[in-house]
N, C-alpha and C positions, 0 to 999 in steps of 0.2 A: 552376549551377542558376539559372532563372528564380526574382526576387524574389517570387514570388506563390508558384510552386514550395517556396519555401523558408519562407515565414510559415505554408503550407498544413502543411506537415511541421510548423512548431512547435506548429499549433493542433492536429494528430492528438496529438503528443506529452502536452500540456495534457489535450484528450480524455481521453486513455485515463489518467493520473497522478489528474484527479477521477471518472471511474468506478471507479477501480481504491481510491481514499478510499472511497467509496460501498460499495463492497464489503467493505472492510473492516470497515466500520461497520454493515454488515447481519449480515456475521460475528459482531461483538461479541454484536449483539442475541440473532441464535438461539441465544448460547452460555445465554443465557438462559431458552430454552423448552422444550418439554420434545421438540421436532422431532430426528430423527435424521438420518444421513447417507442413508439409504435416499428421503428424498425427494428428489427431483431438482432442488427447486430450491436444497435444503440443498447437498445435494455439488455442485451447478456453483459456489456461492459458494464452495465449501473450496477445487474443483480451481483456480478462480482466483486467490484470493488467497494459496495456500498458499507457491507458489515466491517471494512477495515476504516473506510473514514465515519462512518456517524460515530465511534466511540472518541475521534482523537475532534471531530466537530463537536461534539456533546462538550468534552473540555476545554474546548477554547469560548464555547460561552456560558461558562459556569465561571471564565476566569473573568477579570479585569477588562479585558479586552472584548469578551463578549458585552457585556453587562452593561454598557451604553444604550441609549434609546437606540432602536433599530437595530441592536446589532453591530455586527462586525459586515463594515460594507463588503468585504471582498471574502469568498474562502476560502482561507488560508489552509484549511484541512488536508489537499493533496499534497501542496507543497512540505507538509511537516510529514503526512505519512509515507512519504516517499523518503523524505530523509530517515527515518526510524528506519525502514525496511530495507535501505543500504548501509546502514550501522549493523544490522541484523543480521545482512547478508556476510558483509566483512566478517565479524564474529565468527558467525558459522566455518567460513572459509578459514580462518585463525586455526579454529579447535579440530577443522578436519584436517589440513593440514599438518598439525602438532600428533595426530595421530597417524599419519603415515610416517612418519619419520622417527 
């Protein structure tokens, strides 16, 4: 791949790792209000963000933590997969960085 080709792919990558924060975080709020899945801009935040947190919710109750009676009262899932996906980001920024230079 062409070097421009290839920082262009890191920067989509970045892209989509802080919209997909954003959205997470939009998530957090409406769990807040009193908006249903019936609005459409509720459920296009659920259909997005859902496939990044059920995997990192599946582990947290398969661990310790989940495995208590009832669960884990609170879900912790956005807050961890927000952190992952600014580790990820950082990362990203690191290696594309290192390749412009």
């Amino acid at each position: 791949m062409f070097p421009g080709m290839t920082l262009l792919f890191f920067n989509a990558l970045i892209f989509f790792a802080r919209f997909l924060q954003i959205a997470i975080f939009v998530r957090a709020i409406l769990t807040w209000t009193r908006l249903t899945r019936a609005n459409k801009i509720v459920n296009f935040i659920f259909i997005v963000t859902e496939p990044a947190l059920a995997p990192v919710r599946e582990m947290i109750n398969k661990s310790p933590f989940g495995n208590r009676e009832g669960g884990m009262p609170i879900d912790l899932s956005p807050v961890i997969t927000f952190m992952l996906l600014q580790i990820i980001a950082l990362v990203l920024a690191n290696v594309a960085g290192t390749l412009v230079s």
